[in-house]
Backbone as CSV, one residue per row, in Angstrom:
resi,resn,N_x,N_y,N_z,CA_x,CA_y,CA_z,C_x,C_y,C_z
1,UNK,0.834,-1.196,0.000,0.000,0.000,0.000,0.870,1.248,0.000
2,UNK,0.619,2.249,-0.512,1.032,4.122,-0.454,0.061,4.692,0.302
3,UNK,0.675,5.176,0.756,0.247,6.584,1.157,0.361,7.974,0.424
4,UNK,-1.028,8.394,0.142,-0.563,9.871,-0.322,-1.041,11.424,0.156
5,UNK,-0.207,12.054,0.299,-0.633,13.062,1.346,-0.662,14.453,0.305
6,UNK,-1.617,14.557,-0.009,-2.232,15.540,-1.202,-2.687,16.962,-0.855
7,UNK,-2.794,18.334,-1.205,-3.198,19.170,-0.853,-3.864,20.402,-2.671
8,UNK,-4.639,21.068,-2.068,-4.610,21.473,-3.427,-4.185,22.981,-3.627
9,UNK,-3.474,23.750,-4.424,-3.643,22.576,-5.461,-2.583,22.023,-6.273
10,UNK,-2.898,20.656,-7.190,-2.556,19.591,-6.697,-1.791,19.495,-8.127
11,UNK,-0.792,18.618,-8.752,-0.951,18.025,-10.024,-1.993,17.373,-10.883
12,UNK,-1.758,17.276,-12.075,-3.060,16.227,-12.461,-3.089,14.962,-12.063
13,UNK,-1.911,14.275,-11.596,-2.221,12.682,-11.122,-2.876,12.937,-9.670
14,UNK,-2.285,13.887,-8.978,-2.870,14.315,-7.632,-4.143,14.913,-7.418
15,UNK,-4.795,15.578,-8.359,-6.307,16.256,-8.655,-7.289,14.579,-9.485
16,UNK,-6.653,14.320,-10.173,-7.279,13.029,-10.487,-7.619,11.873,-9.052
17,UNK,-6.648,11.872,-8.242,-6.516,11.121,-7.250,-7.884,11.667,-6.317
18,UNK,-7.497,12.943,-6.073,-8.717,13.774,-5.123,-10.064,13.615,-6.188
19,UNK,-10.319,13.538,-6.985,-11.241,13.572,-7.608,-12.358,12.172,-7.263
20,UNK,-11.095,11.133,-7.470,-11.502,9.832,-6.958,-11.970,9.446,-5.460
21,UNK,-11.090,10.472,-4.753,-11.377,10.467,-3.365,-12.684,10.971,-3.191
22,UNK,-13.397,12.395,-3.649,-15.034,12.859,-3.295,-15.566,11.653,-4.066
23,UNK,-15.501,11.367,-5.056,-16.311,10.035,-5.184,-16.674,9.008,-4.537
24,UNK,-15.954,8.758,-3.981,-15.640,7.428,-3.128,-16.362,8.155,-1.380
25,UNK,-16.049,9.168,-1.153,-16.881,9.937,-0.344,-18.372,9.957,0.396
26,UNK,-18.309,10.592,-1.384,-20.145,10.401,-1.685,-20.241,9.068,-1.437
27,UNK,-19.645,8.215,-1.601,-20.576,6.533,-2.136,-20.711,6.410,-0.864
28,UNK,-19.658,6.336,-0.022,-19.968,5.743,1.459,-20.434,6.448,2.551
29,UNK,-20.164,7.727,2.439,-21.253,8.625,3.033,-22.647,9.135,3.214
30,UNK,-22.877,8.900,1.889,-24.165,9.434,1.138,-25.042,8.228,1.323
31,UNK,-24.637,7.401,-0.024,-25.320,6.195,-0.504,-25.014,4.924,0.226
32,UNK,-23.750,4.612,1.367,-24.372,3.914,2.017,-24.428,4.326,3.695
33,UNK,-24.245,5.451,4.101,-24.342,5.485,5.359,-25.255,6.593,5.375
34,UNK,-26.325,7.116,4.382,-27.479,7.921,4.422,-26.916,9.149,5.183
35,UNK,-25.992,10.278,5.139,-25.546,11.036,5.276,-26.342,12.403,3.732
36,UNK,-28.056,12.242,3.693,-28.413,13.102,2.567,-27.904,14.376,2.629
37,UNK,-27.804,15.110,3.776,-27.445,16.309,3.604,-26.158,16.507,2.855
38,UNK,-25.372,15.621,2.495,-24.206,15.495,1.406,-24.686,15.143,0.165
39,UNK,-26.012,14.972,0.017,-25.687,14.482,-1.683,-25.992,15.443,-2.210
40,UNK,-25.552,15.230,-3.872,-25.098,15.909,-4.917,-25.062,15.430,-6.265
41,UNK,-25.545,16.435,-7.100,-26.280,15.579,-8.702,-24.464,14.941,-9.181
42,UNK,-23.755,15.870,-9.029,-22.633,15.316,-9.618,-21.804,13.784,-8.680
43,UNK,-22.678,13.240,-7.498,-22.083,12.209,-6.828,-20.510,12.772,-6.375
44,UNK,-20.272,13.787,-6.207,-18.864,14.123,-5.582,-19.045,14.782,-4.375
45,UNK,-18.372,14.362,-2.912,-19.222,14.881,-1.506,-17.639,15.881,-1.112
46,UNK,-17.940,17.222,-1.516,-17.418,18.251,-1.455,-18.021,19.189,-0.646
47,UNK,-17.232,19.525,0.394,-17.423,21.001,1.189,-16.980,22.062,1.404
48,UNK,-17.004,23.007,2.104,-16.458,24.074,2.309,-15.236,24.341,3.090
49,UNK,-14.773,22.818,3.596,-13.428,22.645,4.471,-12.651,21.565,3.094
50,UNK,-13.113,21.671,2.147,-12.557,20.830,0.950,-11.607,21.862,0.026
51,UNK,-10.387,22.632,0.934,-9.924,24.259,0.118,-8.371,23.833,0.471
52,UNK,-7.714,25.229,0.056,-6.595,24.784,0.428,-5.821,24.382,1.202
53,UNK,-6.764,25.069,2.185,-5.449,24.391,3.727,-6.161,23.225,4.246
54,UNK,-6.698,22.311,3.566,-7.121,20.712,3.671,-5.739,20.099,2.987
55,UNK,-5.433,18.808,4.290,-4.567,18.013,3.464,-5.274,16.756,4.016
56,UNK,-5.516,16.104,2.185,-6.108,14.970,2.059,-4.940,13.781,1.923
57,UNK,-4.710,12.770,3.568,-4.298,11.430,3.649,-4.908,10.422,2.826
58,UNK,-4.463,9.905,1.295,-4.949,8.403,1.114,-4.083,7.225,0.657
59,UNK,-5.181,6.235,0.699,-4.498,4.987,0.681,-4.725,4.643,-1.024
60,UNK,-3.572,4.047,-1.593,-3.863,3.170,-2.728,-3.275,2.029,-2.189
61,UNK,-3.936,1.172,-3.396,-3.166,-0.670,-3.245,-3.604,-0.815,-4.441
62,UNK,-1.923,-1.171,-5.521,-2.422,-1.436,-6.468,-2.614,-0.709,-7.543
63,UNK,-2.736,0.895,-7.160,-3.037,2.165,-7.775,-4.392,2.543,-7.966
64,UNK,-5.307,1.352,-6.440,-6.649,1.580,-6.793,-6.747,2.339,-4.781
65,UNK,-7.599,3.235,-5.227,-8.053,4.002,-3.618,-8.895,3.332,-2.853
66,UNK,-8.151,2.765,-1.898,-9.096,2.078,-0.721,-9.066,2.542,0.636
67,UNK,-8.413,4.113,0.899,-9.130,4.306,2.336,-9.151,6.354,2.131
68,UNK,-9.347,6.984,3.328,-9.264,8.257,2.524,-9.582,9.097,4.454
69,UNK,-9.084,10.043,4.064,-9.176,10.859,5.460,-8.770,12.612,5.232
70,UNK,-8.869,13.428,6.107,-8.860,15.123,5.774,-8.504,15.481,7.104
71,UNK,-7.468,16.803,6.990,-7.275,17.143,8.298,-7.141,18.629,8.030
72,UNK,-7.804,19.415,8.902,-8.133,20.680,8.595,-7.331,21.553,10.092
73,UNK,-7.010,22.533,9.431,-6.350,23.385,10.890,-7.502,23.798,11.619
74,UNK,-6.938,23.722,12.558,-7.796,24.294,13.701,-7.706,26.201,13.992
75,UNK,-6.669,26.423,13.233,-6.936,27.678,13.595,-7.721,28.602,12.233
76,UNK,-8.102,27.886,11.146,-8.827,28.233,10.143,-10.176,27.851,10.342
77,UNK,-11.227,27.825,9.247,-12.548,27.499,9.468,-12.453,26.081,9.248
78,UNK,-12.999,25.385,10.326,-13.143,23.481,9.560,-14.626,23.278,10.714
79,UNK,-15.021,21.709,10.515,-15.998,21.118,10.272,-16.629,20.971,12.258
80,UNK,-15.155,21.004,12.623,-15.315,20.647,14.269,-16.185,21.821,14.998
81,UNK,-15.844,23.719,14.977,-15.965,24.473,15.253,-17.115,25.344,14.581
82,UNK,-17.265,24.746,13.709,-18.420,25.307,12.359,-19.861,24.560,12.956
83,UNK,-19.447,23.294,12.405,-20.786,22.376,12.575,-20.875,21.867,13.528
84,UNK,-20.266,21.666,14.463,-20.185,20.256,15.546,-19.350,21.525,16.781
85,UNK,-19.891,22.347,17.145,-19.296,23.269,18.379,-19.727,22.972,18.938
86,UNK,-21.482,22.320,19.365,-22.376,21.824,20.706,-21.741,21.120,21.474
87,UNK,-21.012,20.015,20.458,-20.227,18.823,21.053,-19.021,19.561,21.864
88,UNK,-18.780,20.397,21.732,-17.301,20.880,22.632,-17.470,21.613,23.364
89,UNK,-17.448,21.383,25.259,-17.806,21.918,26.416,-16.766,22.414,26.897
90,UNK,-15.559,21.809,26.995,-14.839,22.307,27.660,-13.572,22.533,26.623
91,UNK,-12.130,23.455,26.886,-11.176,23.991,26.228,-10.260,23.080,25.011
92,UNK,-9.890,23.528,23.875,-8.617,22.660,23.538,-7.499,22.518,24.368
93,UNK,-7.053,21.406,23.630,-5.882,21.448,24.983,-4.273,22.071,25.215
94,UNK,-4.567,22.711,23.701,-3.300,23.810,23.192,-3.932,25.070,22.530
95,UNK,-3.046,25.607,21.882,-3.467,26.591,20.976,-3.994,26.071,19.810
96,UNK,-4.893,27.196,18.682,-5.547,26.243,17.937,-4.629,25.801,16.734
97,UNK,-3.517,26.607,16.842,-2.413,26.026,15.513,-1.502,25.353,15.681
98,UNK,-2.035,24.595,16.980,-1.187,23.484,17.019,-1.578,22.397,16.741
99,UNK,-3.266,22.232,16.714,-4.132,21.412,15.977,-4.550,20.869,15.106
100,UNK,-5.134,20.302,14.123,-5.934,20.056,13.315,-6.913,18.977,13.644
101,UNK,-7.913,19.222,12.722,-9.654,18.032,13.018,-9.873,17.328,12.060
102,UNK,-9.622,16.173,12.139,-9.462,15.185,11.654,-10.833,14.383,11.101
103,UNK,-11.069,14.732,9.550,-12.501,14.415,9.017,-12.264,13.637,7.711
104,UNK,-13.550,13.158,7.986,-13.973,11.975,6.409,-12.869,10.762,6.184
105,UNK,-12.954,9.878,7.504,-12.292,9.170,7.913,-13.237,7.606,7.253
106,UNK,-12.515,7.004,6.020,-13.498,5.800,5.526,-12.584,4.832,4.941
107,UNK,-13.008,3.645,4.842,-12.279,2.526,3.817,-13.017,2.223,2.707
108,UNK,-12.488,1.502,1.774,-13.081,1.312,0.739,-14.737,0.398,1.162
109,UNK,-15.624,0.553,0.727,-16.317,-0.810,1.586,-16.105,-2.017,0.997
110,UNK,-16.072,-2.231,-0.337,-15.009,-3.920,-0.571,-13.996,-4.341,0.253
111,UNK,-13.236,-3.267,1.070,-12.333,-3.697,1.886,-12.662,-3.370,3.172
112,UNK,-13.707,-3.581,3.518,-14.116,-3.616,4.869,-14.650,-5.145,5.543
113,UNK,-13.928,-5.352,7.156,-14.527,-6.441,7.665,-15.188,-6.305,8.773
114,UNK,-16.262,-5.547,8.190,-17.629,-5.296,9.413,-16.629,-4.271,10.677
115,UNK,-16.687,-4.397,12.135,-15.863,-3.516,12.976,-14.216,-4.358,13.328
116,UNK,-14.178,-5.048,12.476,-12.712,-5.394,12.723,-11.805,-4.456,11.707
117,UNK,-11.022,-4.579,12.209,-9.500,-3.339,12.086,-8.893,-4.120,10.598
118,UNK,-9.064,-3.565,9.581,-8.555,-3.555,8.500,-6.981,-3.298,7.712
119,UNK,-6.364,-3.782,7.308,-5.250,-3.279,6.937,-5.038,-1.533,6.481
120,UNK,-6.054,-1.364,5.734,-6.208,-0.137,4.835,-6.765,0.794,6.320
121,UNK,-7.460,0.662,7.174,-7.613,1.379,8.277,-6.435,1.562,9.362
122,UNK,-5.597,0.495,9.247,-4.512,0.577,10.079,-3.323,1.503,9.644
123,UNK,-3.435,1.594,8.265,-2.405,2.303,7.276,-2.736,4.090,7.750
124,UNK,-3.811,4.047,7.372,-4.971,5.701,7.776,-3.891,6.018,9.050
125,UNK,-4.395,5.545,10.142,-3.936,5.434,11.704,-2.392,6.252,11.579
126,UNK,-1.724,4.909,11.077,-0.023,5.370,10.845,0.098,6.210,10.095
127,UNK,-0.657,6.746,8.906,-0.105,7.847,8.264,-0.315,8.995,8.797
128,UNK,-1.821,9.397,9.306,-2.525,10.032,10.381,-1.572,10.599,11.131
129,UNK,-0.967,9.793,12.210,-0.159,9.993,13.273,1.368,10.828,12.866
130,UNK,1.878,10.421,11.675,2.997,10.424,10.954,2.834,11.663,10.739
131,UNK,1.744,11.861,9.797,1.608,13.511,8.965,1.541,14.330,10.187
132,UNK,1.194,14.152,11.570,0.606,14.881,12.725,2.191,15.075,13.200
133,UNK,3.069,14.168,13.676,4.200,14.460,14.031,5.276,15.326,12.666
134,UNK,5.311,15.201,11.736,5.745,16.188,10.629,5.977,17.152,10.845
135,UNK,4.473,17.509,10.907,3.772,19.010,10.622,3.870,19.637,11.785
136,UNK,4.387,19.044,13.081,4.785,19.936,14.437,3.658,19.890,15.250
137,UNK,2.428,19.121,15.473,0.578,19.062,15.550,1.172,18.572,17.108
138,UNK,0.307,19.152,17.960,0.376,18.721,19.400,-1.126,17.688,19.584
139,UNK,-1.939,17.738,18.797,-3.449,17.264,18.943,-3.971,16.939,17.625
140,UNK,-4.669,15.938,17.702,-5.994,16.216,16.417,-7.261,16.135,17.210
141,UNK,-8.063,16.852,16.492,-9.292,16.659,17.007,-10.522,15.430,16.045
142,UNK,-11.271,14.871,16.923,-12.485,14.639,15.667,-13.773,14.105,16.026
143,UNK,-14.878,14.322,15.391,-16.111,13.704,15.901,-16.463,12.701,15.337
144,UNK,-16.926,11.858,15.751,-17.252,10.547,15.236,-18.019,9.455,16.616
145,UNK,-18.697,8.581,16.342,-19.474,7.575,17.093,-18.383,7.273,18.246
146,UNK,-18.689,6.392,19.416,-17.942,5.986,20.274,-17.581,4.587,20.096
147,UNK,-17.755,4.310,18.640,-17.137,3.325,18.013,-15.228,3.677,17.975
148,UNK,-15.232,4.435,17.235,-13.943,5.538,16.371,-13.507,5.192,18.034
149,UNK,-13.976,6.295,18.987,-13.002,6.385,20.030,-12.512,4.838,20.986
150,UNK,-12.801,4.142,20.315,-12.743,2.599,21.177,-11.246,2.321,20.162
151,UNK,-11.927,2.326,19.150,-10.479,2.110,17.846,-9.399,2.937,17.701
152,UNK,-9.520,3.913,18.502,-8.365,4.729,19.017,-7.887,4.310,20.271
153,UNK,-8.135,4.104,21.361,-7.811,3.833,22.568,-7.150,2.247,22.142
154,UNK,-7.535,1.953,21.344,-7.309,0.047,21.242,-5.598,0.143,20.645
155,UNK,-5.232,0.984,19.626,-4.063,1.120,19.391,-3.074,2.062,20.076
156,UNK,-3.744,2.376,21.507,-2.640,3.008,22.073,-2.574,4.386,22.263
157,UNK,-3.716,5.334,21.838,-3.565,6.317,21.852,-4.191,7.234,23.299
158,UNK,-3.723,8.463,23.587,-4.070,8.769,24.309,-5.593,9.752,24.026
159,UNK,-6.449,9.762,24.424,-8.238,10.487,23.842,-8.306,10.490,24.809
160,UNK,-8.977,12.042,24.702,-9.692,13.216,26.210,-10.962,13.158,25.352
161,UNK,-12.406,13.294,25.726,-13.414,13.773,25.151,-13.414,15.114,25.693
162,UNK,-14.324,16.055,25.051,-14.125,17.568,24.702,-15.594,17.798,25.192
163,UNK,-16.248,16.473,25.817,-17.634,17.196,25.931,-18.268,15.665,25.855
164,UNK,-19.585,15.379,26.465,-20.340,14.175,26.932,-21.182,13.967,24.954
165,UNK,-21.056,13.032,25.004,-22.025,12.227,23.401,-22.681,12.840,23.984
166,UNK,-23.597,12.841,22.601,-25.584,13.650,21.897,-25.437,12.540,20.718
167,UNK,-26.975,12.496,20.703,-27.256,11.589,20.268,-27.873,12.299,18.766
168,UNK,-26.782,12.050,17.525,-27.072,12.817,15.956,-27.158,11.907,14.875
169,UNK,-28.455,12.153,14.663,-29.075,11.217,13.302,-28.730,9.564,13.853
170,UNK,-29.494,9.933,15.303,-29.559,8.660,16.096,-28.500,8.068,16.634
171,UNK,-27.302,7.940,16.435,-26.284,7.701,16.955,-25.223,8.510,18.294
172,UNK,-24.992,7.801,19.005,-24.125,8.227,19.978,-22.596,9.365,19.745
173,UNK,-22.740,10.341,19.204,-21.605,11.126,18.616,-20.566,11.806,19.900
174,UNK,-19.637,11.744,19.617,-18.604,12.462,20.674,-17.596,13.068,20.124
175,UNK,-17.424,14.408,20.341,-16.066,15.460,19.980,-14.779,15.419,21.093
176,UNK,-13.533,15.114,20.624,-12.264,14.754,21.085,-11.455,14.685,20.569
177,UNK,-10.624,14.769,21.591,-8.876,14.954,20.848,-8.140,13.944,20.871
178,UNK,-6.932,13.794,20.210,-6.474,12.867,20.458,-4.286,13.410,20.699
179,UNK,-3.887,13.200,21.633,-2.349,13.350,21.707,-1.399,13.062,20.670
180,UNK,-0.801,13.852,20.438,0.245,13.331,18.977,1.579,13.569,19.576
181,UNK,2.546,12.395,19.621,3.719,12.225,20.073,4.433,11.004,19.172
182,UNK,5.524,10.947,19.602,6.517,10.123,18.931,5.705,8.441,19.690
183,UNK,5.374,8.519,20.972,4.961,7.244,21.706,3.750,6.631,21.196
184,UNK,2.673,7.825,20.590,1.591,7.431,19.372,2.038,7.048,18.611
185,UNK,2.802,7.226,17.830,2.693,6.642,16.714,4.095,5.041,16.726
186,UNK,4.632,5.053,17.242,5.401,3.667,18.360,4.222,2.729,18.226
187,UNK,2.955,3.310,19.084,1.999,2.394,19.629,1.101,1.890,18.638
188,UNK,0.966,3.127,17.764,-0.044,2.549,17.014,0.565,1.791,15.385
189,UNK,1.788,1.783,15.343,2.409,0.674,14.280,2.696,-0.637,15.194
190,UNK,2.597,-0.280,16.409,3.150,-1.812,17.513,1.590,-2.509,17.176
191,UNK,0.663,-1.696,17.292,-0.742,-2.249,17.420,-1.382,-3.166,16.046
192,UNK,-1.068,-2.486,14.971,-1.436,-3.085,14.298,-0.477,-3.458,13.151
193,UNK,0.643,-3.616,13.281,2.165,-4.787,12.788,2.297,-3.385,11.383
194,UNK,1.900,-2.169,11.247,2.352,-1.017,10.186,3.734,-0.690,10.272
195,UNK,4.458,-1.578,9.991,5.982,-0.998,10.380,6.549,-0.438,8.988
196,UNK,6.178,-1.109,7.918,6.531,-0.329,6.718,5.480,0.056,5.531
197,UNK,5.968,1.817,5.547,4.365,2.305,5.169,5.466,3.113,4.309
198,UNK,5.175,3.521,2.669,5.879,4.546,1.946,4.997,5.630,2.140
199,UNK,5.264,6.953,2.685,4.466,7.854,2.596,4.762,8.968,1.395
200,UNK,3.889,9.483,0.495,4.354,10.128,-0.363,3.885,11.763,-0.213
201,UNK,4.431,12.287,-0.484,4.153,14.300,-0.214,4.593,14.621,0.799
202,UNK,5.287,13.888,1.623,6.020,14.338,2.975,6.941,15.388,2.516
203,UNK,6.657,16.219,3.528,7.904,17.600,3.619,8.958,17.185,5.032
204,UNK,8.679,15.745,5.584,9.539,15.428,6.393,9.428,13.908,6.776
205,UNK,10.157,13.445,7.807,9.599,11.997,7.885,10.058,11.695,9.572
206,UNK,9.326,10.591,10.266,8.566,10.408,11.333,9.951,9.831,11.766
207,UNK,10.209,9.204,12.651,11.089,8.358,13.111,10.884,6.911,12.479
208,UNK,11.602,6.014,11.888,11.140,4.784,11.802,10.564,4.869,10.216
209,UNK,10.111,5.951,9.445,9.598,6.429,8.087,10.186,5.754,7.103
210,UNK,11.213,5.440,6.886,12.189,5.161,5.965,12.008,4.081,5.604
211,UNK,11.105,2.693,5.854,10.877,1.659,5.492,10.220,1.712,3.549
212,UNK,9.959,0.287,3.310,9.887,0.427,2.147,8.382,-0.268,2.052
213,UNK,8.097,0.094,0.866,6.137,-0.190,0.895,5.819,-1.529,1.463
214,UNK,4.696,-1.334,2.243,3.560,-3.008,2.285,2.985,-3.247,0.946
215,UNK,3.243,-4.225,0.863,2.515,-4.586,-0.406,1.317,-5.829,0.121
């Protein structure tokens, strides 16, 4: 598997790539996890945190896209502080540019095995963590079910919630952070055997980075 860490804007293999990514978006957002307030005649699930200072983490295998994720600064406009502020009661736990919120976190669904931990999800995790130590990030933030935060805690990470679940479009939702250190990302390649991951668009590399692709 690659990793590719994309921003726009982009080349054409890299705008082609993102292109594939809102597709793939829409499908599993929209059409199968009934997320309507995203759909769109053109099937591409694009927002207003979909700009330049978004950098889009994905996975290929193969040269085909099977997982996909977004991380937006915290000290710009993104999805945590915009849409999802109810969820956050109490303070960040730094400044906000030391942050980013961590959105549109999915696998391919052909390559999904129901709530077990996937290769292509484990890859997300390590690149996740990787791009977070890079970029100088003391935190990510993100909302998601108290599913997500179980699958974080399971590989080691350290998660504060930011505020008690509400219950949105029926589900149990919770806003939180998560610690970004050299010992995260240790834990979370110990957790799920990611020891060699090629990451591509790096402007730097993690400790341990230098390995050569999973195939």
């Amino acid at each position: 598997m690659l990793v590719h860490i994309l921003r726009t804007p982009a080349d054409a293999a890299g705008q082609a790539l993102l292109e594939e990514h809102y597709r793939m978006r829409h499908r599993v957002f929209v059409d199968q996890q009934g997320w309507e307030a995203l759909r769109r005649p053109d099937s591409r699930d694009v927002d207003a945190f979909d700009n330049d200072d978004a950098t889009h983490i994905l996975i290929t295998s193969q040269s085909i896209l099977v997982g996909g994720s977004r991380l937006t600064p915290l000290d710009r406009p993104n999805l945590l502080q915009t849409v999802f502020n109810g969820l956050v009661l109490g303070n960040l736990p730094a400044a906000p540019w030391l942050g980013a919120d961590w959105t549109r976190f999915y696998v391919r669904p052909d390559r999904r095995q129901g709530r077990r931990r996937t290769p292509e999800s484990a890859a997300l995790f390590c690149a996740v963590m990787e791009h977070a130590l890079c970029e100088g990030l003391a935190y990510i933030t993100f909302v998601s079910s108290i599913y997500m935060l179980e699958h974080g805690t399971s590989v080691g990470w350290k998660i504060t919630p930011l505020g008690p679940p509400a219950m949105i479009d029926g589900k149990p939702t919770i806003a939180a952070w998560i610690e970004v250190s050299e010992a995260a990302l240790y834990n979370v390649r110990k957790a799920t055997g990611m020891q060699r991951i090629l990451v591509l668009g790096h402007r730097c590399m993690a400790p341990g980075a230098e390995h050569p692709p999973v195939h």
